[in-house]
Structures are given as structure tokens and as C-alpha cells.
C-alpha positions in Angstrom: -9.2 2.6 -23.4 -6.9 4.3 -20.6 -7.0 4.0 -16.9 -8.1 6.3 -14.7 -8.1 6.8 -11.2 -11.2 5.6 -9.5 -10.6 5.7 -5.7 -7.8 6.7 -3.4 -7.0 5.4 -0.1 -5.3 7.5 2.4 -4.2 6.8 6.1 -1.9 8.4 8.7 1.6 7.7 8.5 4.0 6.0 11.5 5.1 9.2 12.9 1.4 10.9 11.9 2.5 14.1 10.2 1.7 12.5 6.7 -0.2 9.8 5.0 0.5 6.9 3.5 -1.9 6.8 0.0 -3.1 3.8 -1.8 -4.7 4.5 -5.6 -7.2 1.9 -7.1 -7.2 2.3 -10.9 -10.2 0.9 -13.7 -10.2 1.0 -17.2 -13.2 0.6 -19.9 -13.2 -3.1 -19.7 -14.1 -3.2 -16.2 -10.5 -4.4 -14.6 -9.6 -2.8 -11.5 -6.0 -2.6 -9.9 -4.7 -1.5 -6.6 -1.1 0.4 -7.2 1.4 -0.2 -4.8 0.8 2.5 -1.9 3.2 5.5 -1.2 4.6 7.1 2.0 4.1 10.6 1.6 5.8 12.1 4.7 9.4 13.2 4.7 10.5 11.7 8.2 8.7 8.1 7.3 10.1 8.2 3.4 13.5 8.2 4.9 13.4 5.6 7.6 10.6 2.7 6.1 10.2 1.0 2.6 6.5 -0.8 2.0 6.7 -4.5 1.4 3.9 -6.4 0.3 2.7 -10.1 0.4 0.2 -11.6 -1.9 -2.6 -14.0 -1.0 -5.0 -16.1 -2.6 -6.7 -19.0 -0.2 -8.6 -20.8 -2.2 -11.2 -20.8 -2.8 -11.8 -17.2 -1.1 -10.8 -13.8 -3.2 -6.6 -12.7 -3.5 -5.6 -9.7 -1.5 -2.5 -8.1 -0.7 -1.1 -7.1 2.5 1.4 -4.5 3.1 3.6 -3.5 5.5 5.6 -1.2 6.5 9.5 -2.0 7.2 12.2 -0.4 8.9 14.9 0.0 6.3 18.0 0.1 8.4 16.8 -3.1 10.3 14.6 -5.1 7.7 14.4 -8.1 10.3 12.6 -6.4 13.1 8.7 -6.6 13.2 7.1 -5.3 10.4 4.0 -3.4 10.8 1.1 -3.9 8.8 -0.6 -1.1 7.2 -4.8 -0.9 7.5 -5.3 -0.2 3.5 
């Protein structure tokens, strides 16, 4: 009863000399979660942090969005990431 990787989402990074990866992980019992993504580019690593924001509208499905955020100035626009 362990869980194991079942898909992984990758997209370009801001400055597009990395990716930004997502990993969805399932276990025996059918329950699937998304881990929280990771910037994997040196440049980006150092000047964003990924927030995310939960939703659930009822009575549709919960999702998460996530964004990326500049971490020197975390009030300036964040940009959502296409995961």
C-alpha cells in the first residue's frame, strides 16, 4: 500500500531555460494527489516562490491554482501557471 508516481506534468519556466514540474501520485486504494509543483531552473528558483489557492465551487469538482510570485516583491501581479 505505497504511492507511486502516476503522471508528471512539466511546463517551461518564466525565463524558459527550465521547467516547472507538477507530479500526480495514486496508491492501491484508488486516491490520487497532485504534489505541490517545483521550479526546476536555477535563475527562476532564486527570484519566484509558487503560491497556490484552493477551490471548490459547489457543486462543481475542487482544483488548485498556482502561481508563480516574485519573492522580492510578493504584492506585484502574480502569474498563473497552466498545470
Amino acid at each position: 500500500m505505497s504511492w507511486e508516481v502516476i503522471n508528471t506534468k512539466k511546463i517551461k519556466c518564466l525565463c524558459g531555460k527550465g521547467t516547472i514540474t507538477q507530479e500526480t501520485i495514486g496508491d492501491d486504494w484508488n486516491r490520487i494527489e497532485d504534489k505541490e509543483p517545483v521550479i526546476q531552473c536555477e535563475e527562476c528558483s532564486k527570484k519566484y516562490k509558487i503560491e497556490s489557492k484552493f477551490m471548490n465551487p459547489k457543486p462543481h469538482h475542487e482544483y488548485t491554482i498556482y502561481y508563480c510570485v516574485d519573492k522580492e516583491n510578493p504584492n506585484s501581479e502574480k502569474i498563473k501557471l497552466d498545470l
